[in-house]
C-alpha positions as CSV (number, residue, x, y, z in Angstrom):
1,X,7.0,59.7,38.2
2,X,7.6,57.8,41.3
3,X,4.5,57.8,42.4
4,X,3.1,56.1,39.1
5,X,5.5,53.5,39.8
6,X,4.6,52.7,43.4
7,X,0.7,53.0,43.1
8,X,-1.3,49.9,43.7
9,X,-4.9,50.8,41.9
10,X,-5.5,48.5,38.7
11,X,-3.0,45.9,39.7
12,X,-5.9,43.6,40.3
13,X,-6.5,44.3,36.0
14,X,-3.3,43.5,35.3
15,X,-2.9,40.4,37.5
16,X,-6.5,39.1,36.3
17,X,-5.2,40.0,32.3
18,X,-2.0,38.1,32.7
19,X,-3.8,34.9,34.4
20,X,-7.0,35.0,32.3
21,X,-5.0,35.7,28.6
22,X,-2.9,32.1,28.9
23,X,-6.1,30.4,30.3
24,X,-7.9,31.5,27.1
25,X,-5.0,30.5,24.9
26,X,-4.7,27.3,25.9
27,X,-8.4,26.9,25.4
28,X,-8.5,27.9,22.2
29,X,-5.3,25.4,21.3
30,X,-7.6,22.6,23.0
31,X,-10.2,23.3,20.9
32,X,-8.6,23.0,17.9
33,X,-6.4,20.1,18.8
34,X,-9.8,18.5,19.3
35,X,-11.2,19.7,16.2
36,X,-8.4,18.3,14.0
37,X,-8.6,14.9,15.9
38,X,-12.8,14.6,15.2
39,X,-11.4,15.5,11.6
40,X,-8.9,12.9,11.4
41,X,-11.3,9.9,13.3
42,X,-14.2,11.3,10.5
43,X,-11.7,11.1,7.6
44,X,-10.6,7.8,9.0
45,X,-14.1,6.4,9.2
46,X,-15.3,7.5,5.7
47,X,-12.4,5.6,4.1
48,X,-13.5,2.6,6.0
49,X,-16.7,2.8,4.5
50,X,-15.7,3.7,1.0
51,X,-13.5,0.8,1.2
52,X,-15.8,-1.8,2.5
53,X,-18.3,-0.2,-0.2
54,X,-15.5,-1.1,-3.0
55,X,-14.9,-4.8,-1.8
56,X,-18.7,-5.5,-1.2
57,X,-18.8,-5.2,-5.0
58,X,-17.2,-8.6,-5.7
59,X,-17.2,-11.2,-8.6
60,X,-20.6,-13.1,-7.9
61,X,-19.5,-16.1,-9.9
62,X,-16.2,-16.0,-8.4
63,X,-17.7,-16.3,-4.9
64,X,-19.8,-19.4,-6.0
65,X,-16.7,-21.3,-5.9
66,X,-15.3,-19.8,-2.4
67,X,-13.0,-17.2,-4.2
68,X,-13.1,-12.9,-3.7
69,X,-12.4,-10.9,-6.6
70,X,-13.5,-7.4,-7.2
71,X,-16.2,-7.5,-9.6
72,X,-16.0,-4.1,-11.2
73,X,-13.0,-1.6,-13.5
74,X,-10.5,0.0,-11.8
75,X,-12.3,3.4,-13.1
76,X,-16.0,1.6,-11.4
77,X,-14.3,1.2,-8.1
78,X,-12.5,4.6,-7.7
79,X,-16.0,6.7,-8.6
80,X,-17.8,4.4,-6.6
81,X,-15.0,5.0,-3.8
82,X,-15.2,8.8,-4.2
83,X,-18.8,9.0,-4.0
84,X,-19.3,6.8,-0.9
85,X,-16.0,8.4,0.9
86,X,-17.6,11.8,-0.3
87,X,-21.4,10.9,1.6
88,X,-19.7,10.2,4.7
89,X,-17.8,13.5,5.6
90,X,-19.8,15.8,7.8
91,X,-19.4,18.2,4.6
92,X,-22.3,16.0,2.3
93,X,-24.8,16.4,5.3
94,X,-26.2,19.7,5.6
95,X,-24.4,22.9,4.5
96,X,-26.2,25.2,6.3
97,X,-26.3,23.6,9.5
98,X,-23.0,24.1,12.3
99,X,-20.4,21.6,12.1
100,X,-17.3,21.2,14.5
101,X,-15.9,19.8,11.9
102,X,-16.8,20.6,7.9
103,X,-14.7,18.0,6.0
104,X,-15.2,18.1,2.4
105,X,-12.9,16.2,-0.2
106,X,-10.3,17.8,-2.0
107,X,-10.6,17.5,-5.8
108,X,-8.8,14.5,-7.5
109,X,-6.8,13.4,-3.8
110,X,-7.8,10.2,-3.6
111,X,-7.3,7.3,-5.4
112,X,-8.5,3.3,-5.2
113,X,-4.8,1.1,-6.0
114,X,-5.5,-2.9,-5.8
115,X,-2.9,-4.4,-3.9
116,X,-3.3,-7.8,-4.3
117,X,-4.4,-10.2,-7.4
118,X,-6.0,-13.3,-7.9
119,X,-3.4,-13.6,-10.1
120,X,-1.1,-14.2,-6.9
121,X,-0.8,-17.6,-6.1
122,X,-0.2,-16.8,-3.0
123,X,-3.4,-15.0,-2.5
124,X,-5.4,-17.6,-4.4
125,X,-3.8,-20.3,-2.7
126,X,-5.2,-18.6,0.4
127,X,-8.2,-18.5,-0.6
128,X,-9.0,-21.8,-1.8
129,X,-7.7,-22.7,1.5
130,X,-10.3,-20.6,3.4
131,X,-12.7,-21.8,1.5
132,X,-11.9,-25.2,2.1
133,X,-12.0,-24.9,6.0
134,X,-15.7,-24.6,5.8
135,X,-16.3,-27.0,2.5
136,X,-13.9,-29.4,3.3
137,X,-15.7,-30.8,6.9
138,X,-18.6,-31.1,5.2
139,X,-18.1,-33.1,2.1
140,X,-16.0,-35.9,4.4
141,X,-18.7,-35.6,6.9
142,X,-21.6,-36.3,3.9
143,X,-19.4,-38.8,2.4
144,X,-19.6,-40.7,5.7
145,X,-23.0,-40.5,6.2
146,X,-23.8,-41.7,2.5
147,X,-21.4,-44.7,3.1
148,X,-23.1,-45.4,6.3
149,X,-27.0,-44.9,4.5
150,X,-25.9,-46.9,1.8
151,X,-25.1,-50.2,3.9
152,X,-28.4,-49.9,6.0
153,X,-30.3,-50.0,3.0
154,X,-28.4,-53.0,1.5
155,X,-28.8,-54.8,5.0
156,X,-32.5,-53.3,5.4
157,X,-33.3,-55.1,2.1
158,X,-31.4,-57.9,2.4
159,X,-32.9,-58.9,5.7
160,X,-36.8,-58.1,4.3
């Protein structure tokens, strides 16, 4: 029994077994640690674009006048939402093909809530400000020129 204890063959096993086992763990924690941040920064990045796909669909007559409103039904902008947040997850691309990360949606998760109203008047106050930075410049600066137009053809014809 005492000599089982004191022999030295296979310590090299068990010395390589208890450095290599942690090294392997803590890869495999790294990998998924990464795995679930590409997830998270994919997720992120299809609800960008589902958004911006929602708020491109805006009131055309509305923006005539300088003013956003979304265009569409509340019922419009959530399937539209759901299938352009759907395209974009690495899940929609290929199924047979190897993915780090396979995002898919999750049935009836989402949903698309307006936050603010035209109806505001703080919002639509905002806006007709913002449209008026651009507008604004330009009517003074064609009133002026119209003024000044107007008097060289009243002296042009006066002095002819």
């Amino acid at each position: 029994m005492n000599v089982f204890i004191r022999s030295s063959a296979g310590i090299v096993s068990v010395y390589l077994i208890l450095v290599i086992v942690p090294i392997f763990l803590f890869q495999a924690v790294l990998i998924d640690f990464a795995r679930v941040k590409l997830a998270e920064q994919e997720t992120e990045s299809a609800v960008q674009a589902a958004t911006r796909s929602v708020m491109s669909s805006f009131d055309q007559e509305l923006q005539a006048i300088g003013l956003y409103g979304l265009g569409i039904s509340q019922t419009e902008s959530e399937e539209l939402f759901q299938k352009v947040f759907a395209a974009n997850l690495s899940g929609a691309i290929s199924t047979g093909a190897f993915h780090y990360v396979d995002t898919k949606p999750a049935a009836q998760s989402s949903r698309f809530t307006p936050v603010y109203t035209l109806g505001s008047h703080i919002i639509f106050e905002r806006q007709v400000l913002e449209a008026m930075k651009m507008k604004a410049p330009i009517e003074f600066t064609l009133e002026i020129t119209d003024k000044f137009r107007k008097t060289c053809s009243y002296i042009k014809n006066f002095l002819h």
